[in-house]
VMD Tcl script that draws the C-alpha trace (Angstrom):
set ca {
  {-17.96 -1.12 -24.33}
  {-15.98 -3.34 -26.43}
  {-13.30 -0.59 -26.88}
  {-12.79 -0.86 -22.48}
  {-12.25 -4.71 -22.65}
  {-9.71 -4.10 -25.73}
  {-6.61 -4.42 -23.72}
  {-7.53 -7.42 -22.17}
  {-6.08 -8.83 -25.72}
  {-2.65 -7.81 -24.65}
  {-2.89 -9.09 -21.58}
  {-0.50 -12.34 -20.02}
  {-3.78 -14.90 -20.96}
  {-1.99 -17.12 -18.62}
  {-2.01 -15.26 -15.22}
  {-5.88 -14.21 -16.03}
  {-6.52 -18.05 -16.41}
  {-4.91 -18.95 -13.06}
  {-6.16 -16.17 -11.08}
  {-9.64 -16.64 -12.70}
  {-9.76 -20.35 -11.76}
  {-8.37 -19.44 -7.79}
  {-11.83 -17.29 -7.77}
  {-13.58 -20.11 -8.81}
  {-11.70 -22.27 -5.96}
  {-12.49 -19.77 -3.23}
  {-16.49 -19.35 -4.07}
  {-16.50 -23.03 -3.86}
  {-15.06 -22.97 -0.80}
  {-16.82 -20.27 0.43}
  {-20.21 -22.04 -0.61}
  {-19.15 -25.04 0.99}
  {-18.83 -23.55 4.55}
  {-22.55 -22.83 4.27}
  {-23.78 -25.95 2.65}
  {-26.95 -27.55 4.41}
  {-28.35 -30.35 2.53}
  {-28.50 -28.59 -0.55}
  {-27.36 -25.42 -2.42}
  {-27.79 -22.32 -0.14}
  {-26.86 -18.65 -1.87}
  {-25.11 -17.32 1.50}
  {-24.63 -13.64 1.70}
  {-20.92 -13.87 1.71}
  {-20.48 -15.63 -1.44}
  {-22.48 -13.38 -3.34}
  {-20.22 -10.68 -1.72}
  {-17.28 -12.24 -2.39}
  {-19.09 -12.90 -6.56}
  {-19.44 -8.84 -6.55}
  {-16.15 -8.14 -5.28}
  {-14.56 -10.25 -8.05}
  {-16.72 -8.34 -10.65}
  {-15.92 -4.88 -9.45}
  {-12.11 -6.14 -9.43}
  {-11.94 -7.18 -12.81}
  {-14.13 -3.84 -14.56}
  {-10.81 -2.22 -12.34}
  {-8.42 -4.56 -14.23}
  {-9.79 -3.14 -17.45}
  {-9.65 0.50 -16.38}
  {-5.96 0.14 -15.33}
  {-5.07 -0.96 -18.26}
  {-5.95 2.11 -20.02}
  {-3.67 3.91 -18.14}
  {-0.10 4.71 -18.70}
  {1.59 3.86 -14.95}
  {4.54 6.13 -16.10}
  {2.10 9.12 -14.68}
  {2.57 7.68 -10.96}
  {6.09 9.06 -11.14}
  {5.06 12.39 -10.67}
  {2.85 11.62 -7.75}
  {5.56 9.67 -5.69}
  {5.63 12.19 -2.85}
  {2.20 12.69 -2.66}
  {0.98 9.20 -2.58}
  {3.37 8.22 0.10}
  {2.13 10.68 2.48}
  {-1.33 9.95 1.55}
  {-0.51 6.54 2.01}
  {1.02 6.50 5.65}
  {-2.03 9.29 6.61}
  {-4.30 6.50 5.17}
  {-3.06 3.43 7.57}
  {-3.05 6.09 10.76}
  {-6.66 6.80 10.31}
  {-7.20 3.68 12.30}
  {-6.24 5.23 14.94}
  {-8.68 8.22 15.01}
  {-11.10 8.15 17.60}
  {-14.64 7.26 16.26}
  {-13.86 5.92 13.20}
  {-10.90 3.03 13.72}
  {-12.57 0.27 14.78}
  {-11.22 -2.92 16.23}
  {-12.20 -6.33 15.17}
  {-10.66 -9.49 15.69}
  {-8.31 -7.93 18.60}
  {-6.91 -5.55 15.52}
  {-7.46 -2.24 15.47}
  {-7.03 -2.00 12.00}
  {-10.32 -1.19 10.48}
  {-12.43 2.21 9.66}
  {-16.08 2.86 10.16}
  {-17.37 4.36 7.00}
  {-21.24 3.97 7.77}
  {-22.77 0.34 5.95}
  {-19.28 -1.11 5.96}
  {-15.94 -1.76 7.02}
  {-12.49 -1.25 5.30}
  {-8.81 -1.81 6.12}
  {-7.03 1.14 5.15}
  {-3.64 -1.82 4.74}
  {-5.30 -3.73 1.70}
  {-5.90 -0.76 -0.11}
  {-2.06 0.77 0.16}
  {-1.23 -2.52 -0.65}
  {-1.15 -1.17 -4.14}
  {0.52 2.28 -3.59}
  {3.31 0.39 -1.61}
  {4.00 -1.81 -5.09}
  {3.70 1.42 -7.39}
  {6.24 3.54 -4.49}
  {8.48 0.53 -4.27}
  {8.84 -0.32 -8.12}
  {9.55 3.49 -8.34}
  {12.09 3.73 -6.26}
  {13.76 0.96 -7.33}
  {13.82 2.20 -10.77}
  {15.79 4.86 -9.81}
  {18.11 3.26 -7.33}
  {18.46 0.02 -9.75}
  {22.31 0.34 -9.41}
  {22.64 1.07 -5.97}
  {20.89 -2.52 -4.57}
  {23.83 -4.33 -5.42}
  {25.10 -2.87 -2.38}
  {24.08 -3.76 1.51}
  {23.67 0.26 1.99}
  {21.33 0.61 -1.21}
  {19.27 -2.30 -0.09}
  {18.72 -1.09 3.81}
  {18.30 2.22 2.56}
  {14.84 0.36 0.13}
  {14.67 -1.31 3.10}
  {14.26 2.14 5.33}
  {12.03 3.47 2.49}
  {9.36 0.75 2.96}
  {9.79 0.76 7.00}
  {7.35 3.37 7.81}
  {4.45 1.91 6.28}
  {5.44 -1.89 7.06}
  {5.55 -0.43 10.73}
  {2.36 1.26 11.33}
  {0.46 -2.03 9.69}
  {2.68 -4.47 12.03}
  {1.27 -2.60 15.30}
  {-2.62 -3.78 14.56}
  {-1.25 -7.12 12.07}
  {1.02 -8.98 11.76}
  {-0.38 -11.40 8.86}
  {-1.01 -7.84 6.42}
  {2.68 -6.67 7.65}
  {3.81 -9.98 6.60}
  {2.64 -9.93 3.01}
  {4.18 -6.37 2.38}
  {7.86 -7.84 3.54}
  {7.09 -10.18 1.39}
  {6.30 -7.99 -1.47}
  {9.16 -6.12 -0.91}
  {11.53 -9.17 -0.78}
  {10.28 -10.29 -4.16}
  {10.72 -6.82 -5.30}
  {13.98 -6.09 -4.32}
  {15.08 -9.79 -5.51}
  {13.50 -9.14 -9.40}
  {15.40 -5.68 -9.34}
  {18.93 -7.74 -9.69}
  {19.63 -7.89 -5.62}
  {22.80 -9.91 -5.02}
  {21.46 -13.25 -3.37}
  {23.94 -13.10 -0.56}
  {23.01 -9.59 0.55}
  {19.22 -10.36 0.21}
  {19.87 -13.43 3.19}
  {22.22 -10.50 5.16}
  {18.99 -8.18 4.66}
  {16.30 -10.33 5.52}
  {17.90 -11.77 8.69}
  {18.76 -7.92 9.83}
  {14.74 -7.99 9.71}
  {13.97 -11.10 11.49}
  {16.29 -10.03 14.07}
  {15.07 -6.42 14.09}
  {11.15 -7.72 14.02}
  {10.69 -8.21 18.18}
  {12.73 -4.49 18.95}
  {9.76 -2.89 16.62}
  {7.43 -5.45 18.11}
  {8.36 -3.45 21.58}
  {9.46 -6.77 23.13}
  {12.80 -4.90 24.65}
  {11.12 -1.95 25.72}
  {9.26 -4.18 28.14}
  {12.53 -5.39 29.87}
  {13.59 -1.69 30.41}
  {9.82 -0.70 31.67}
  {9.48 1.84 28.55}
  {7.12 2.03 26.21}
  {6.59 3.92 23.19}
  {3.49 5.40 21.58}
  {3.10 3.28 18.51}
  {1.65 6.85 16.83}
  {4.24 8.79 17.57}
  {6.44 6.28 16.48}
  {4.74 5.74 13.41}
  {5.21 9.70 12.87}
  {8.34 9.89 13.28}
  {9.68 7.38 10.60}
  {6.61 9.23 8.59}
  {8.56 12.27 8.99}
  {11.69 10.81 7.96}
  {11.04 8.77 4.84}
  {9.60 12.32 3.75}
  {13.47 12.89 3.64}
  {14.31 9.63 1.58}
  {10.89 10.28 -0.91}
  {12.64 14.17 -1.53}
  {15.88 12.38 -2.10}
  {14.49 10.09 -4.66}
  {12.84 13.22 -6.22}
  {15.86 15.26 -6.40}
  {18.31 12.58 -7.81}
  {15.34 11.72 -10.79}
  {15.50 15.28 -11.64}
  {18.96 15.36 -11.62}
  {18.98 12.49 -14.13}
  {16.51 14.50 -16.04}
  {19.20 17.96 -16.22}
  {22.09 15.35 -17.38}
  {19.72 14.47 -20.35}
  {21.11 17.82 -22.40}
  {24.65 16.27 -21.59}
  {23.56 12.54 -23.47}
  {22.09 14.43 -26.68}
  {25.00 16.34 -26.95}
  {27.18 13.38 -28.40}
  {24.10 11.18 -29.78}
  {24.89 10.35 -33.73}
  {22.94 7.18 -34.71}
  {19.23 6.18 -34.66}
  {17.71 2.56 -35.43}
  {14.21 1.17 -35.20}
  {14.37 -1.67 -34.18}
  {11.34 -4.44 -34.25}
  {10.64 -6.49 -31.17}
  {8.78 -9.98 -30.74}
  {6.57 -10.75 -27.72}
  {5.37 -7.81 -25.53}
  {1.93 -7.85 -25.74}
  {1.14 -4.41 -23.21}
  {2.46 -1.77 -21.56}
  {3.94 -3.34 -18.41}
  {6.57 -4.88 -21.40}
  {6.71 -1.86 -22.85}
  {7.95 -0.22 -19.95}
  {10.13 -3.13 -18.84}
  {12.14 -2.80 -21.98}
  {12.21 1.13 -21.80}
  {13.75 0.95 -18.61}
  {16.31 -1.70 -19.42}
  {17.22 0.48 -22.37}
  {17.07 3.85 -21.01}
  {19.48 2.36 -18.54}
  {22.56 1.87 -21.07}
  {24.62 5.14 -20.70}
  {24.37 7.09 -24.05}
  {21.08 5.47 -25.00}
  {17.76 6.86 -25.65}
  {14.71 4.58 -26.30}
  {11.42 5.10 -27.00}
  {9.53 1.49 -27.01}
  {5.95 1.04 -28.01}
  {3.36 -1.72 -29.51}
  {3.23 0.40 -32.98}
  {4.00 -2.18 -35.81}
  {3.77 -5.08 -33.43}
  {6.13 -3.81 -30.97}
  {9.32 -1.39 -31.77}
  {11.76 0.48 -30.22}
  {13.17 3.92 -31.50}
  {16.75 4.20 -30.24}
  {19.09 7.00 -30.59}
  {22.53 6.04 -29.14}
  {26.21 7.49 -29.15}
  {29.11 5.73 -31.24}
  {30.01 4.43 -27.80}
  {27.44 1.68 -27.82}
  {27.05 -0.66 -30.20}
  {23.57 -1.88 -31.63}
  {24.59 -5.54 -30.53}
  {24.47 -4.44 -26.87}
  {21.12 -2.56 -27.65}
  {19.54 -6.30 -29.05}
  {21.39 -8.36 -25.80}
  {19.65 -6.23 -23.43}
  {16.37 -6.52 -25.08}
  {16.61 -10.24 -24.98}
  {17.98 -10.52 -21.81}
  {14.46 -8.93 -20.77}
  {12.94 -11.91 -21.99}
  {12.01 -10.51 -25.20}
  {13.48 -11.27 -29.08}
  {14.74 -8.84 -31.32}
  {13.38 -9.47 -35.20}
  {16.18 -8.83 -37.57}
}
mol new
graphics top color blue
foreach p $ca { graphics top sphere $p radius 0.5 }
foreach p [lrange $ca 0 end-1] q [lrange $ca 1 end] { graphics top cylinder $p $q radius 0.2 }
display resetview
């Protein structure tokens, strides 16, 4: 048991502070929606006690795992994902609540299929913009993220607006940490606003059409199917031009690095390596955090420490 909660050591001690003390905030306020005189246990707060539990034993799984491994299931979980948000929309067992059909019947409870991709859409879009990190400093690389993330954005706009919402605004934030020019981020998000009432169907209306928001939402499916196989190909491409690197890689250093403390730093510094044409870097918390980089004469080890410290980390001479 104490070997599950071990990476909880690594973890930012900061961010599990503040998000532990807006739990406490919303059982308070929870509690004080039902308060009568006196201190009344209300069904919903205990819910809402259990939830929190079950989410953080899930914070302690995840960070056992390595969330390189999603790579290989990019395809897959995109499908899955889109398949996921049109169950809603199957006849005895979408449900709507609220004057949103956006909820399942699963027997005792309830779900909404949106909160749960909510996580798949982060993993897909951090993906993707791994691999396209070069090509959102241009207005066709961002609408092209942009097109990626449509189809499910879409589908969860139809039923609600407040979930659809929160995963523009997860992709904003996204695109904007991935090194987005600031002046095509303003062009992209007012393409949006201005695109939101056509998707919204407030045109069609004017022209007496209408469109079947499920055959709609299949269609862009069946495209970003297209974009997902794209981003496949050109990763696996990369992966061919390895032999190419290796072929005029000389030099190797170890070098020591101060302040990642798990493997979401890990990875960040990876990536910012693996990025420098005519590295390779293997990064890892061995020895207090390293990185094992083999690199052609064409780089010099001074750009290898500047890009580690530009990702917010320090290099240990």
């Amino acid at each position: 048991m104490k070997k599950f909660f071990e990476p909880l050591k690594l973890a930012d001690r900061t961010i599990l502070i503040i998000v532990a003390i807006l739990g406490v905030i919303s059982l308070i306020t929870l509690e004080s929606t039902v308060y009568d005189g006196g201190f009344v246990l209300d069904r919903s707060v205990v819910v809402q006690a259990v939830a929190y539990v079950l989410g953080f034993i899930a914070l302690c799984f995840i960070l056992h795992l390595d969330y390189n491994m999603f790579q290989s299931l990019t395809l897959p979980m995109y499908v899955l994902s889109i398949l996921f948000l049109l169950t809603v929309y199957i006849p005895g067992l979408g449900l709507e609540l609220y004057g949103a059909r956006s909820w399942i019947d699963i027997g005792p409870t309830t779900i909404q299929p949106s909160e749960f991709v909510k996580i798949p859409f982060i993993l897909l879009m951090a993906n993707y913009l791994m691999i396209h990190r070069e090509d959102i400093k241009k207005f066709r690389g961002v609408v092209l993220a942009g097109l990626y993330a449509v189809p499910i954005i879409l589908i969860v706009l139809k039923e609600d607006l407040g979930s659809a919402l929160v995963y523009m605004s997860i992709w904003i934030f996204m695109v904007f940490f991935a090194g987005i020019d600031y002046k095509i981020l303003i062009k992209s998000i007012v393409g949006v606003v201005c695109a939101i009432p056509i998707a919204a169907g407030v045109f069609y209306n004017s022209f007496n059409l209408r469109l079947s928001p499920m055959l709609g939402a299949l269609a862009m499916s069946f495209s970003s199917v297209f974009v997902v196989t794209n981003a496949l190909r050109l990763r696996l491409f990369k992966a061919e031009n390895k032999f190419k690197k290796e072929e005029i890689i000389n030099m190797k250093e170890i070098i020591r690095i101060e302040g990642m403390m798990c493997s979401h730093c890990t990875g960040r510094v990876n990536d910012a390596l693996n990025a420098i044409e005519g590295v390779e870097a293997e990064v890892s918390l061995e020895n207090g955090g390293q990185a094992v980089v083999t690199y052609s004469e064409n780089v010099s080890l001074s750009e290898i420490k500047k890009t580690i410290e530009d990702a917010g980390y320090k290099v240990i001479d």
